[in-house]
C-alpha positions in Angstrom: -22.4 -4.1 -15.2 -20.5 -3.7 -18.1 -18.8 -0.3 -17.4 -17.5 -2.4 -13.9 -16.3 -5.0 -16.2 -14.6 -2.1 -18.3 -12.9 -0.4 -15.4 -11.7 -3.2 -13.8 -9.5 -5.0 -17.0 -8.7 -1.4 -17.4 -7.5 -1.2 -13.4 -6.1 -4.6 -13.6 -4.2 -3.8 -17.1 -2.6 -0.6 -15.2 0.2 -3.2 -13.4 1.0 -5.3 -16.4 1.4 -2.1 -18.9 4.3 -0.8 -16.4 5.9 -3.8 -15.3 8.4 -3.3 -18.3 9.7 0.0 -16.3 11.3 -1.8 -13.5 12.8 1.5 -12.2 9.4 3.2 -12.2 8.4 5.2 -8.9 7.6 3.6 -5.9 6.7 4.1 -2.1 5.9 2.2 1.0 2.2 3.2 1.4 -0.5 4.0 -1.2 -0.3 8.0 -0.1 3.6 7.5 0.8 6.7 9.7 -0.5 7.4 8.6 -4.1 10.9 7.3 -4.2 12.4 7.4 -7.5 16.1 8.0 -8.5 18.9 8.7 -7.2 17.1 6.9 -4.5 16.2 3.5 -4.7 13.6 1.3 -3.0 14.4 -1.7 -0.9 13.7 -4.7 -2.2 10.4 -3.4 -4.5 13.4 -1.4 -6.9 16.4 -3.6 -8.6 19.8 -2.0 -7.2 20.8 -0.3 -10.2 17.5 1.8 -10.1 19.2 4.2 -7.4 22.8 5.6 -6.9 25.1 4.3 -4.4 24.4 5.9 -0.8 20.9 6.4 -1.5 18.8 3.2 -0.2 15.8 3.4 1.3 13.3 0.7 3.2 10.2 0.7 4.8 9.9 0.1 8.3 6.7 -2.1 10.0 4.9 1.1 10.2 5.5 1.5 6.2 7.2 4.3 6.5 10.4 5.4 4.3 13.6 4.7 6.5 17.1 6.5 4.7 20.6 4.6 7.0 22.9 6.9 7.4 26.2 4.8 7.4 27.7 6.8 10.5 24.4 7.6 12.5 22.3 5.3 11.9 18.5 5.1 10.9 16.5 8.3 10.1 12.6 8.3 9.2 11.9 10.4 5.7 9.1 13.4 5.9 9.6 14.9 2.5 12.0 14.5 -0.6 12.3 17.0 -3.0 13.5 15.9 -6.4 14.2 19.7 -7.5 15.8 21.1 -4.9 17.5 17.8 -4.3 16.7 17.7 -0.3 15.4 15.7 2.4 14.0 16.1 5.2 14.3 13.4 7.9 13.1 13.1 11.8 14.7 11.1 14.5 11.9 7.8 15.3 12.9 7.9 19.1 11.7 11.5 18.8 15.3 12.9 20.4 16.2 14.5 17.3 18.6 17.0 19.6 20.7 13.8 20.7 21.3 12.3 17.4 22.0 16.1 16.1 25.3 16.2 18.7 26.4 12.9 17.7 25.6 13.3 13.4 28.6 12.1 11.1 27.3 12.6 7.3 31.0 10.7 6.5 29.9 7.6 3.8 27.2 9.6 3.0 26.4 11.4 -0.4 24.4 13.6 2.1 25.4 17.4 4.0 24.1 19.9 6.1 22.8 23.3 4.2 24.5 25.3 7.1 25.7 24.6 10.0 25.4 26.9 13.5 27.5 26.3 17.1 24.7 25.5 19.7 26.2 25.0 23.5 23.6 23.0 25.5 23.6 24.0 28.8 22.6 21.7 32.4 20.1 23.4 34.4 19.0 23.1 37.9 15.4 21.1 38.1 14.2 24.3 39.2 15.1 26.3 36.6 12.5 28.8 35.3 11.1 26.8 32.2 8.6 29.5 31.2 11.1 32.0 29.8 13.0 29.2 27.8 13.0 26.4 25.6 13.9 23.4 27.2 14.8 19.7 25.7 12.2 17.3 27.4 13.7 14.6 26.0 17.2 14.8 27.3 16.3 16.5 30.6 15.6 14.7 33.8 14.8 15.1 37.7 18.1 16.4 38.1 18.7 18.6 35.6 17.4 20.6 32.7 18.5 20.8 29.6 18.7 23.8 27.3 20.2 24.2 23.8 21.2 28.1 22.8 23.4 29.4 20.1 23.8 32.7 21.8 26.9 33.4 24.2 25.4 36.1 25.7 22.8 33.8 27.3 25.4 31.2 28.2 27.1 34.0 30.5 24.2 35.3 31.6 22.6 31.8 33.2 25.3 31.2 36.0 23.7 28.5 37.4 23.8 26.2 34.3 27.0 24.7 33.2 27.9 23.9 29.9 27.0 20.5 28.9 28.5 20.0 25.1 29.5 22.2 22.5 28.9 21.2 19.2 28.1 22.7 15.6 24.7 21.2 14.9 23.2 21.3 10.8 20.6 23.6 10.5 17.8 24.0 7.9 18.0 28.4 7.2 21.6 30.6 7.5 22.6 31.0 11.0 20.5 33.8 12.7 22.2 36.7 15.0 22.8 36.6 18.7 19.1 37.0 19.7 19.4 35.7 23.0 17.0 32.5 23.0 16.5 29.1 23.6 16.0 26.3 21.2 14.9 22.3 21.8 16.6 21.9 18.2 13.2 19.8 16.9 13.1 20.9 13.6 13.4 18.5 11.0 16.9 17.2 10.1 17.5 19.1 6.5 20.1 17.6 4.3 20.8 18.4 0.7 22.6 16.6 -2.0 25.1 17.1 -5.1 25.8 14.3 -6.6 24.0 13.2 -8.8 23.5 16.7 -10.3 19.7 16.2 -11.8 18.1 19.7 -10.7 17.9 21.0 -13.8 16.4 18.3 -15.5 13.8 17.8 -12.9 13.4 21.9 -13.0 12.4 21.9 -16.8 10.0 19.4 -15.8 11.9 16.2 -16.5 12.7 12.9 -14.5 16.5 12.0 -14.2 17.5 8.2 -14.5 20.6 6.0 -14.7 21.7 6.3 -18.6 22.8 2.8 -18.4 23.9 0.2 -15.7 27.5 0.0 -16.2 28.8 3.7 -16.1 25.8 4.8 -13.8 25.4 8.1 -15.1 22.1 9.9 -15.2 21.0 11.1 -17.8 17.4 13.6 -18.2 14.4 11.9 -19.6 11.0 13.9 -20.4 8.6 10.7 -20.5 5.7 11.3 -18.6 5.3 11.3 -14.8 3.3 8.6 -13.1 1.1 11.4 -10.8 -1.4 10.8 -13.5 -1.6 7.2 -13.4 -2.0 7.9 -9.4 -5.2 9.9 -10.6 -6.6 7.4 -12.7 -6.1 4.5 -9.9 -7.6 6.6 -7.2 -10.8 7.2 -9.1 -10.8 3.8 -10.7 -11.0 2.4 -7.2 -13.4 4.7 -5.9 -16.1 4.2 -8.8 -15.5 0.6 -8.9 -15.0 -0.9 -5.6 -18.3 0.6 -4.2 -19.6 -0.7 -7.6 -18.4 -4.4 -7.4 -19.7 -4.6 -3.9 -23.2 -3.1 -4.2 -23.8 -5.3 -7.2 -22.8 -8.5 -5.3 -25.0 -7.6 -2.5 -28.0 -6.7 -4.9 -27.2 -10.1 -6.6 -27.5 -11.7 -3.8 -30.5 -10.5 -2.6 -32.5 -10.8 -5.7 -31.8 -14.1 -6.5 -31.5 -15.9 -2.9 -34.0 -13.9 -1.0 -36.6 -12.9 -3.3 -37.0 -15.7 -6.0 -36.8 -15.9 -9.7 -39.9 -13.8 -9.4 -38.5 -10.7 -8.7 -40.3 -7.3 -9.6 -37.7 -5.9 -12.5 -38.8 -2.2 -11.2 -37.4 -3.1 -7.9 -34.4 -4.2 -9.0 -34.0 -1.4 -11.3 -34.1 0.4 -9.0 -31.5 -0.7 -6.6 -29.0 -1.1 -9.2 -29.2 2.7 -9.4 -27.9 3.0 -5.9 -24.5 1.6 -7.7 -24.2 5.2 -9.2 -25.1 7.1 -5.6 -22.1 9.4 -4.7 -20.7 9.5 -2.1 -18.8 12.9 -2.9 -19.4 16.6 -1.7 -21.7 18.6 -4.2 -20.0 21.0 -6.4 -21.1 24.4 -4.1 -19.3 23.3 -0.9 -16.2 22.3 -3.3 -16.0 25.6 -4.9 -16.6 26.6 -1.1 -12.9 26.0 -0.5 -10.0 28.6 -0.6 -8.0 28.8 -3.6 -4.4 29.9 -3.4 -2.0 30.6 -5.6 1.7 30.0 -5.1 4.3 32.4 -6.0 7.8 32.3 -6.8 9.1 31.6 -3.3 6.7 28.8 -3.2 5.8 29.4 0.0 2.6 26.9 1.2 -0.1 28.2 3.7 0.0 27.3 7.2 -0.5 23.8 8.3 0.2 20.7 7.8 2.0 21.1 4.3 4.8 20.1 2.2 5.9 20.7 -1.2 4.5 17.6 -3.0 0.5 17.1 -3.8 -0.7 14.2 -1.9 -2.2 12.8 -5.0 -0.6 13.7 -7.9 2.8 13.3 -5.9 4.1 16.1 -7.6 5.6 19.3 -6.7 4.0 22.5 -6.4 5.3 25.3 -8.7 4.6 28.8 -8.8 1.8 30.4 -10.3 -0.2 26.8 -9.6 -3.4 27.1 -7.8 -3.8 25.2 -4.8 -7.1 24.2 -3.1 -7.2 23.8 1.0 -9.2 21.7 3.2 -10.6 24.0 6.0 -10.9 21.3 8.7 -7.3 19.9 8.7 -5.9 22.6 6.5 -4.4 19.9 4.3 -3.6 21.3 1.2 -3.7 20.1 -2.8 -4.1 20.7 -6.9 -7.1 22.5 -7.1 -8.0 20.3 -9.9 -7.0 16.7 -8.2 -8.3 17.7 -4.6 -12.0 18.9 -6.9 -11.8 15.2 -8.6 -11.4 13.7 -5.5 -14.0 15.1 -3.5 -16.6 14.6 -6.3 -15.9 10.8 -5.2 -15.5 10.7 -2.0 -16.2 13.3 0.6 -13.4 12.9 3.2 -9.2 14.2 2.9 -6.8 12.0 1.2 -4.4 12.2 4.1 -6.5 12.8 7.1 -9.7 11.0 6.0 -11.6 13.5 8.2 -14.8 14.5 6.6 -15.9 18.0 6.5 -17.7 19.7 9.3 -21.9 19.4 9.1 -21.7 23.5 9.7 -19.4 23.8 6.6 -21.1 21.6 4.3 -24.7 23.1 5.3 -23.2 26.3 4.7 
């Protein structure tokens, strides 16, 4: 009982001991993106946390919404302090629509490239198989498909043209290969100012220098994926803790009596400790992989921050993958956090009974 006691003033000390940093990183949900500057936080941040064109909220869903002054509302996937770039998705899912119509004016956002797409109005019946077709702009009259190649816009006669427009692509434009796209692909936009990429490259945090010039200026104080660590395996000893003991108290002292057999209860109380982790073999089980210096991440559902540690990946670090989902991590924070509990920390799926008996 008294190691509960210890972790929780030490869980409950964690909030107090960083309420000084009022511009300390934040996010809409426990696993969400970390928003720290340039961007700032709507309304858990003060104003003068972020730099002006970069305000984010979260939406009922609690996920990170960025306003673009000119198009309006885009959801966040992924923000990359280093390579200063974000990647946002339409929330009506018609990405291609908003694409067309895109103004980045009043922004402190652009395009990487940019590539000429003519999107072309199909008969109903047009032969879906061979191409790439937008469902989401299509209808019972007409099909809609988006190509950058002009060869392919004179070769499909029976398709007019339906816009021309130079639409912001994430890679350098590609050559005249002849094929279709529905243009879903995450909306990539970088930014330049403020300039804090090499700061964050030699592993340091940029921050306003001081409110009234609004400068930034490079700090090297720690970053707060270690605190993340410490909270996630605070909870996870202590919260099964606190409630097994309450239970146990309970039952000893309303069900059984004053008379209680002490072996008994010894013995309960040593279901407190019972782990609900994955033993050691099936952890070391798991692929390793290391990154290299294109820091290119293995298939799946991946991006370029660890879940946990909400930092990014670098090369020559050794990430650790979940075969079931594929969802990848630290090797050292993903082998921490399956000790404790035996599920993903994004998916919460729990590994396959074939792969743990193996």
């Amino acid at each position: 009982m008294d190691i509960v006691i210890l972790f929780l003033i030490l869980l409950l000390s964690i909030p107090a001991t960083y309420s000084a940093y009022n511009c300390q990183s934040s996010a809409c949900d426990y696993y969400g993106i970390p928003i720290r500057f340039p961007f700032q936080l709507s309304p858990q941040q003060p104003q003068s946390c972020g730099y002006p064109g970069f305000n984010v909220h979260c939406n009922s869903q609690r996920t990170t919404v960025l306003h673009l002054p000119n198009s309006g509302d885009f959801l966040v996937k992924s923000i990359s302090y280093r390579r200063q770039v974000i990647k946002l998705y339409d929330p009506y899912k018609c990405l291609p629509k908003r694409l067309v119509e895109l103004n980045l004016s009043g922004s402190p956002f652009k395009a990487a490239y940019y590539q000429n797409y003519t999107l072309l109005s199909c008969p109903p019946e047009f032969e879906t198989s061979r191409f790439t077709t937008i469902t989401c702009l299509s209808n019972s009259t007409s099909t809609i498909v988006a190509t950058s190649s002009m060869s392919l816009v004179n070769s499909l006669t029976t398709c007019k043209i339906f816009l021309s427009s130079l639409i912001p692509v994430s890679q350098p434009p590609q050559d005249d290969d002849g094929l279709s796209s529905d243009l879903s692909d995450n909306l990539e936009l970088k930014w330049s100012i403020p300039n804090c990429d090499r700061c964050e490259e030699n592993g340091g945090l940029c921050k306003i220098r001081n409110t009234t010039s609004g400068q930034p200026a490079c700090s090297h104080e720690p970053k707060t994926g270690a605190l993340h660590v410490f909270r996630i395996i605070a909870l996870c000893i202590t919260v099964p803790a606190i409630v097994t003991s309450v239970v146990m108290a309970f039952f000893i002292c309303f069900t059984r009596g004053p008379n209680v057999n002490h072996q008994d209860a010894e013995l309960a109380l040593q279901s407190v400790n019972h782990s609900e982790g994955l033993d050691e073999s099936t952890i070391e089980s798991y692929t390793k992989v290391v990154i290299g210096e294109s820091r290119r991440l293995p298939a799946g559902p991946n991006d370029i921050t660890c879940p946990i540690c909400l930092s990014d990946y670098h090369a020559n670090e050794t990430l650790k993958c979940i075969p079931e989902c594929q969802h990848c991590f630290h090797s050292e924070c993903i082998d921490e956090w399956l000790r404790r509990k035996g599920t993903c920390p994004v998916c919460r799926n729990s590994p396959s009974p074939a792969h743990v008996n193996s």
